[in-house]
KEKE-3310 file (N, C-alpha, C; in steps of 0.2 Angstrom, whole numbers, plus 5000, padded with zeros to 4 digits):
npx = (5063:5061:5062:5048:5047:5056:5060:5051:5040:5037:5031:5019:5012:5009:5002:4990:4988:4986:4974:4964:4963:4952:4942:4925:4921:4933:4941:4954:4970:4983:4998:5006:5014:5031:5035:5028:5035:5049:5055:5057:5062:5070:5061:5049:5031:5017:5007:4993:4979:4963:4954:4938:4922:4906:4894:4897:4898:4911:4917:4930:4939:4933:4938:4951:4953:4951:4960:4973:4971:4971:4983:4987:4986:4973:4968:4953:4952:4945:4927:4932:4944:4958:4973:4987:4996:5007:5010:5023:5030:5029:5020:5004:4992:4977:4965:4949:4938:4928:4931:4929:4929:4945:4959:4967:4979:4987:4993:5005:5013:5008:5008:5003:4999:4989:4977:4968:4957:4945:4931:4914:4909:4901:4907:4921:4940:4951:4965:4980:4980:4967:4964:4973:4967:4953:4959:4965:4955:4947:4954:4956:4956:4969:4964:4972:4975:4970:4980:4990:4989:4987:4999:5008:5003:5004:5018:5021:5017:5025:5037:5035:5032:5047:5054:5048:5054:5048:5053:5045:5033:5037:5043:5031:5024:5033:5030:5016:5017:5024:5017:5005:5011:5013:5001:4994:5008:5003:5009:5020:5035:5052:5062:5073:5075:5081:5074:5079:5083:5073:5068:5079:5074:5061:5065:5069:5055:5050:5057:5056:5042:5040:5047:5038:5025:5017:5018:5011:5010:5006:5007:5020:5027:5024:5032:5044:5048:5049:5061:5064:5069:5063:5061:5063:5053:5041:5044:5040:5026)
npy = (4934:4950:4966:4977:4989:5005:5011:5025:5017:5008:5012:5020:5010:5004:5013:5013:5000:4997:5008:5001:4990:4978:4985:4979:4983:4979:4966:4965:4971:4974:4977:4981:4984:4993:4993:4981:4971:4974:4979:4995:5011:5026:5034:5030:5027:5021:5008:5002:4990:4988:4976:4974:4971:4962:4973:4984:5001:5014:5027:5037:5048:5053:5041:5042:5054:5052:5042:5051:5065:5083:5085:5083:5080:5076:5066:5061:5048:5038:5031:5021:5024:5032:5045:5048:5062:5065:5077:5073:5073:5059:5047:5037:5026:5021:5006:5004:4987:4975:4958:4950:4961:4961:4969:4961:4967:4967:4956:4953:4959:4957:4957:4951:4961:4964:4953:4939:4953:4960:4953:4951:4936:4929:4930:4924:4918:4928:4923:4927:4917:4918:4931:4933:4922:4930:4941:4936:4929:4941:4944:4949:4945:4956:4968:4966:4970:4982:4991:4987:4997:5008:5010:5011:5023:5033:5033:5039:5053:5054:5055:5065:5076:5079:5080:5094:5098:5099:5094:5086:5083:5074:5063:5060:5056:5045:5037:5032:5026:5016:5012:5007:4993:4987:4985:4975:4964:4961:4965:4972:4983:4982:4992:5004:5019:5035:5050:5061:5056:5054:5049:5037:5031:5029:5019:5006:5002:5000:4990:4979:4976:4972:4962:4953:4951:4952:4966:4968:4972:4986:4995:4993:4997:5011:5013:5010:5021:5031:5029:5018:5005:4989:4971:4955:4944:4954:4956:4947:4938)
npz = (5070:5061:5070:5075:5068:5073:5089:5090:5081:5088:5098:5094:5090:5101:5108:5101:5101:5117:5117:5111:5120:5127:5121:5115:5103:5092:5085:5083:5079:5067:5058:5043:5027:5027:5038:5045:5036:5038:5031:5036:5037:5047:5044:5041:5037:5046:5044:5049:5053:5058:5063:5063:5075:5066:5059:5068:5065:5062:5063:5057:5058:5071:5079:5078:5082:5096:5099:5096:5099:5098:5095:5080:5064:5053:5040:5033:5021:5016:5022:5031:5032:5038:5035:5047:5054:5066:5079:5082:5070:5066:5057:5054:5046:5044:5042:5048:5049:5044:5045:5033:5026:5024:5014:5001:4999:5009:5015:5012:5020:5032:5050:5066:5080:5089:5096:5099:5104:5116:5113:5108:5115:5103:5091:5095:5095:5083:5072:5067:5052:5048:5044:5036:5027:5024:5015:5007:4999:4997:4984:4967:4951:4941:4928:4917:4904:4904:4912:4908:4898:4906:4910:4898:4894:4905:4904:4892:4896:4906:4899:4889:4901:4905:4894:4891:4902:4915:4927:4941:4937:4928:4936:4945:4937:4932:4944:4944:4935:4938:4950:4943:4937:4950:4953:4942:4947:4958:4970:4981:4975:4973:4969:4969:4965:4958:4959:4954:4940:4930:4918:4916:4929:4925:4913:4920:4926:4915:4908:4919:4920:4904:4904:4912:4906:4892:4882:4869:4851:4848:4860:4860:4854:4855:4866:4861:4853:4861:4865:4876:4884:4881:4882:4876:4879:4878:4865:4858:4846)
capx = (5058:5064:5059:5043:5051:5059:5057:5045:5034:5035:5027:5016:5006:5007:4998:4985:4984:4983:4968:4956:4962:4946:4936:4921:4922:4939:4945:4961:4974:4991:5004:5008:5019:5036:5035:5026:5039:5056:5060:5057:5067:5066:5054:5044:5026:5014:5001:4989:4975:4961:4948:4932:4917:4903:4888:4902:4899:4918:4918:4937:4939:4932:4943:4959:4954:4954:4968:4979:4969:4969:4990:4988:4981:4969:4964:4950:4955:4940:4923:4934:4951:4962:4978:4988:5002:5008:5015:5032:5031:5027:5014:5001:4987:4972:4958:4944:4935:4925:4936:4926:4933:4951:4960:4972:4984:4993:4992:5011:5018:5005:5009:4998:5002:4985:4972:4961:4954:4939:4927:4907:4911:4899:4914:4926:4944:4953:4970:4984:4979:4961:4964:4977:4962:4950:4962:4966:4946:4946:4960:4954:4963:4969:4963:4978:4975:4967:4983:4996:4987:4988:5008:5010:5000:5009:5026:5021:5016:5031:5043:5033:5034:5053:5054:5046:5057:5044:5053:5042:5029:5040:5044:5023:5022:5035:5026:5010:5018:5025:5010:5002:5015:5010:4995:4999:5010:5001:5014:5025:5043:5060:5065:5079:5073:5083:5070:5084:5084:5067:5069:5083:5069:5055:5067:5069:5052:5046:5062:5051:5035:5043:5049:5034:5019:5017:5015:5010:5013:5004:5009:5027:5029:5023:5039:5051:5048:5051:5068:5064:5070:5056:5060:5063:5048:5038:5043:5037:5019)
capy = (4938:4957:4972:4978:4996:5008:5012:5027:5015:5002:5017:5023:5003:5002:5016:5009:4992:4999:5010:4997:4984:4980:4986:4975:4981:4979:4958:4962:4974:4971:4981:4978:4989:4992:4990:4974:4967:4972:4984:5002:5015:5028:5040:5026:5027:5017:5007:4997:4987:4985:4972:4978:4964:4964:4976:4989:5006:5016:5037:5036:5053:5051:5035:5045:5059:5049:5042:5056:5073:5089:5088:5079:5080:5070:5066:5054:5046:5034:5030:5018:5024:5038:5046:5054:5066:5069:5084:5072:5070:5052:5046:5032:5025:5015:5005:5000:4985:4968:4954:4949:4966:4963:4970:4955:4971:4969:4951:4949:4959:4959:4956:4953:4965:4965:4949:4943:4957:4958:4954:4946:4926:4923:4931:4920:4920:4930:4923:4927:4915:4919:4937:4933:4920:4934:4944:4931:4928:4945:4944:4947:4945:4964:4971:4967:4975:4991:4990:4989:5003:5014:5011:5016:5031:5036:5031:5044:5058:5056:5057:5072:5082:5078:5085:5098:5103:5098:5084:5085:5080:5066:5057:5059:5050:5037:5035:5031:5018:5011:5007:5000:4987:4986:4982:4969:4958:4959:4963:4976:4982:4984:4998:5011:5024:5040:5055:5065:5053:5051:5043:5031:5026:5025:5013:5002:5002:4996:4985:4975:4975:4971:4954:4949:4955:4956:4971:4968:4977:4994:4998:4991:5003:5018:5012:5009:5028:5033:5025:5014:4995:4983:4964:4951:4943:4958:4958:4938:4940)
capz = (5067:5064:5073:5072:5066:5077:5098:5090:5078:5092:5103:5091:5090:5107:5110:5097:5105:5123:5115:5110:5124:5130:5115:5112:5095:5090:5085:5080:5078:5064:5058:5036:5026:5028:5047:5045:5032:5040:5028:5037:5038:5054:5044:5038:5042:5051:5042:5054:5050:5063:5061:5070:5074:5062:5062:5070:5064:5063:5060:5055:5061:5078:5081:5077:5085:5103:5098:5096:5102:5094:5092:5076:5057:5053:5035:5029:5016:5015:5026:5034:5033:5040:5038:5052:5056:5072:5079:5080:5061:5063:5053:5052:5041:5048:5042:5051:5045:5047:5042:5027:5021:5022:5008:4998:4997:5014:5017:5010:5025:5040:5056:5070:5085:5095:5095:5101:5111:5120:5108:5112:5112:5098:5087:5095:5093:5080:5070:5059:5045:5048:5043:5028:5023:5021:5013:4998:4997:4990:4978:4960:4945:4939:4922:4914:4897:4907:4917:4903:4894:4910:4910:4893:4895:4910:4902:4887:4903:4909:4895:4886:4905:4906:4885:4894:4908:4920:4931:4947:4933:4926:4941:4948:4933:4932:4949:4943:4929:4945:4953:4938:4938:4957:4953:4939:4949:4964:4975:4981:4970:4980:4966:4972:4960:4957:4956:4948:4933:4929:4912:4918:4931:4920:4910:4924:4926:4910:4909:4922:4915:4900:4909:4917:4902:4884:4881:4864:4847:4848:4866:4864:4847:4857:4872:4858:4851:4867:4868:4882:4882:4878:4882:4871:4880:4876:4858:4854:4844)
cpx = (5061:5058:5053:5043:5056:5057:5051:5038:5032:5028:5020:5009:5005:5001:4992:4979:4982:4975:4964:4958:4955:4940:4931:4922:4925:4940:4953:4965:4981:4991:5006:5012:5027:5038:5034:5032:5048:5058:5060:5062:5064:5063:5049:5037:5023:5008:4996:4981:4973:4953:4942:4925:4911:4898:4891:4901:4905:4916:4925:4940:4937:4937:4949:4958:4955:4958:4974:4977:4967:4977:4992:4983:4978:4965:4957:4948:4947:4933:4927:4942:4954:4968:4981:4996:5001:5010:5023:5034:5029:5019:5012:4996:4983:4968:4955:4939:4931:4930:4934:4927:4940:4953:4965:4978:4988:4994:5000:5014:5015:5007:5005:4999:4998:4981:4973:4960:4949:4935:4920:4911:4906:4903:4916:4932:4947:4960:4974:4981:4973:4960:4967:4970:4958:4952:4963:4958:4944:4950:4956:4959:4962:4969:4967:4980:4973:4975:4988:4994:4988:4995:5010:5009:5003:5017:5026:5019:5023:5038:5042:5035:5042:5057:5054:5049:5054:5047:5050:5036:5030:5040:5036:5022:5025:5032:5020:5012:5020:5020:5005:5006:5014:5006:4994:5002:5008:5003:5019:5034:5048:5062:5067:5080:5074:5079:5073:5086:5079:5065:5072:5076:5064:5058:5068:5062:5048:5051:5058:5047:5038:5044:5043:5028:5019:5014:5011:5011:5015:5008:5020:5031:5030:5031:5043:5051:5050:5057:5069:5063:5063:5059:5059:5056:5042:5035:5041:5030:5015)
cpy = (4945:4961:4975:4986:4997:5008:5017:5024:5010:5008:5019:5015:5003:5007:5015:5002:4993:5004:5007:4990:4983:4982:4983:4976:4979:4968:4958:4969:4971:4978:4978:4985:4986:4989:4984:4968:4967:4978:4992:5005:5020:5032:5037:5028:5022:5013:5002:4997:4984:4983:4972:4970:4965:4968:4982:4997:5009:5023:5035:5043:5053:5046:5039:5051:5057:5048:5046:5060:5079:5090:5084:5081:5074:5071:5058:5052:5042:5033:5028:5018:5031:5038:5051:5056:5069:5077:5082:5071:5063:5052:5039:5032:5020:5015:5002:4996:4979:4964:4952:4954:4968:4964:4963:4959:4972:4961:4948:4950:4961:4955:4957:4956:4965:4957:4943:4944:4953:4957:4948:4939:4924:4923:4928:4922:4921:4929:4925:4926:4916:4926:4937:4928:4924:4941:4942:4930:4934:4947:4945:4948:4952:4963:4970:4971:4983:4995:4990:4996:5009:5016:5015:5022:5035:5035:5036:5049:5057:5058:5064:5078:5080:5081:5093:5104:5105:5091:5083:5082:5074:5060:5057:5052:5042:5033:5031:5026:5013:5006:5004:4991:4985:4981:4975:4963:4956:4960:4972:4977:4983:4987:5004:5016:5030:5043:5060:5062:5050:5045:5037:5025:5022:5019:5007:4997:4996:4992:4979:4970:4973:4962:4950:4950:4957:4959:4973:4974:4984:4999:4995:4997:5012:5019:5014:5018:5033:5033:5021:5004:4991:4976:4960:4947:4945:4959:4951:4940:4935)
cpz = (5068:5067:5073:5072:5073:5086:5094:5085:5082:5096:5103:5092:5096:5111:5106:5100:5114:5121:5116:5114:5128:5127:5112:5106:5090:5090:5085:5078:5074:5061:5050:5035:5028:5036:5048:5041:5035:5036:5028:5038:5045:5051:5041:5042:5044:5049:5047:5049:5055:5060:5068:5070:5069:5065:5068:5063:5066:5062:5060:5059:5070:5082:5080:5081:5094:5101:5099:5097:5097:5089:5085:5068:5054:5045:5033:5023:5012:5020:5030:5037:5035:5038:5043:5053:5063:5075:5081:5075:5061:5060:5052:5048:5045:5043:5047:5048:5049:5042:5035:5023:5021:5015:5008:5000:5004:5016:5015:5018:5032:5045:5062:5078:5091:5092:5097:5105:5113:5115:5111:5109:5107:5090:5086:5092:5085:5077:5066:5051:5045:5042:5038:5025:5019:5019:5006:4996:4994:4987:4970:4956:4940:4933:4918:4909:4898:4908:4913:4900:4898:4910:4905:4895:4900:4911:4896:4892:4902:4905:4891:4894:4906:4899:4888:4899:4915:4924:4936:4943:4930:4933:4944:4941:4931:4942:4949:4937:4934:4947:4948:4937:4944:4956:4947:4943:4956:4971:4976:4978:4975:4974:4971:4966:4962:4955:4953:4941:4931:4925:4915:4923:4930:4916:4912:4926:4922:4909:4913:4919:4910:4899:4908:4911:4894:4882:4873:4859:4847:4855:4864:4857:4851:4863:4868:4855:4856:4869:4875:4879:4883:4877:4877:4873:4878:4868:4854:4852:4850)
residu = (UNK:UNK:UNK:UNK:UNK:UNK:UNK:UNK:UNK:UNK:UNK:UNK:UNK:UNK:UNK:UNK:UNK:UNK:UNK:UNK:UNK:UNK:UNK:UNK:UNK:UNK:UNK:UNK:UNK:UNK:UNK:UNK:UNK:UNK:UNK:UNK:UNK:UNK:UNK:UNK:UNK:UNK:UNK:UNK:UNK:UNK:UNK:UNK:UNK:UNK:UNK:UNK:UNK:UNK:UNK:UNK:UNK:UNK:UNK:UNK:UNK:UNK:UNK:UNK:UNK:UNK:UNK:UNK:UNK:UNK:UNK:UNK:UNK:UNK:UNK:UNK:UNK:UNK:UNK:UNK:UNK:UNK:UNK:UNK:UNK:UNK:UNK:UNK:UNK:UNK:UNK:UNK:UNK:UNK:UNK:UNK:UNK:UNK:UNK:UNK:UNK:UNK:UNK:UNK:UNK:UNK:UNK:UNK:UNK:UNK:UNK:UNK:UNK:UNK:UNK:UNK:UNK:UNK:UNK:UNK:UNK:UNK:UNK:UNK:UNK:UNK:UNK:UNK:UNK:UNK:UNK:UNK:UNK:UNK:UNK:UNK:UNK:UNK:UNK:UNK:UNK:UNK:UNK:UNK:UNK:UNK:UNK:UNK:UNK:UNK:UNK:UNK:UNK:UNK:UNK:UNK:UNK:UNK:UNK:UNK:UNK:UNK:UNK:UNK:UNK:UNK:UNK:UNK:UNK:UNK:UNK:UNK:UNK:UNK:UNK:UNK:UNK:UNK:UNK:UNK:UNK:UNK:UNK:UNK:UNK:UNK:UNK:UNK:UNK:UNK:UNK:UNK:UNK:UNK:UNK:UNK:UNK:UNK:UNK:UNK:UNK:UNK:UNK:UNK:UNK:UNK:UNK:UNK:UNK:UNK:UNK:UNK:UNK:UNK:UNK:UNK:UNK:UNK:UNK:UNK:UNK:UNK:UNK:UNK:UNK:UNK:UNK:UNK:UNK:UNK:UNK:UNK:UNK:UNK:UNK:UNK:UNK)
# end
């Protein structure tokens, strides 16, 4: 099994899981993302995903503020979720949840770091596939047709601010076509995308999608005006 990140991401969970050892509320503590998958680097950040017992009220705020003090910034992202920055520049992300509301969206690369704490015995132990379970349980199948249409539309964005002379504009947007493909195939990309070649990116991008999605006529007219490759898959009626 690889690493589960660096000595300061190790540091960082551990002072996590030393936290809530002992936490009646807390079932479980894991670690997804790049961390969880093997694939960080040393300025990766820190996603954690702590599953709390039901009928557990969280302040997201409050919990990060124990955590880490005053020396840290603390945004809240969600009711349930936080981001934070330290004052060593590391950075994590938390949710706090009941298992029933794992997302699907980390279930490829979690790893379970804390579990099972202390929790009331009518909870009961807390596992792995438990947690990837209720994580697939809520999987639904994405919008697809919404979900093309966004790509386009943020593939014409980004070639008009790139026309423009706006490239911090182009790439937010081949950013935002990215993550509609994201969202599409359910899964995170291993693209190595140059933000000095916005276009070239975006071309990679939809080269993809292209692959995997027929993007039908209308949409595949407005790519090809563009100058961007469009798939022989793409181009079948």
């Amino acid at each position: 099994m690889t690493a589960m990140g660096s000595a300061a991401h190790q540091a960082l969970i551990e002072r996590v899981t030393t936290n809530y050892a002992g936490d009646p509320r807390v079932r479980a503590v894991a670690v997804f993302g790049s961390v969880g998958s093997g694939a960080w680097h040393e300025l990766s950040d820190v996603d954690l995903d702590i599953v709390i017992a039901d009928g557990v009220v969280i302040d997201p705020g409050a919990e990060a503020r124990a955590l880490f003090g005053d020396r840290a910034a603390i945004v809240i992202t969600r009711d349930d979720s936080a981001d934070i920055v330290l004052d060593s520049l590391a950075e994590t992300s938390i949710r706090w949840h009941p298992l029933s509301a794992t997302s699907p969206n980390i279930t490829a690369s979690l790893r379970l770091v804390a579990g099972p704490l202390s929790v009331p015995e009518a909870a009961g132990p807390l596992s792995v596939q438990e947690i990837l379970a209720a994580g697939e349980a809520n999987r639904a199948a994405p919008d697809e047709q919404r979900l093309l249409d966004v790509l386009v539309r943020e593939a014409v964005g980004a070639w008009k601010a790139h026309a423009r002379s706006r490239p911090w504009e182009a790439v937010v947007a081949v950013e935002r076509v990215r993550h509609a493909l994201t969202a599409l195939r359910g899964r995170r990309d291993t693209f190595q995308l140059d933000p000095a070649d916005p276009l070239r990116a975006l071309a990679e991008v939809i080269t993809v999608a292209g692959e995997s999605f027929d993007l039908g006529p209308a949409r595949r007219g407005i790519l090809v005006q563009l100058g961007l490759p469009v798939s022989e898959r793409a181009a079948r009626p």
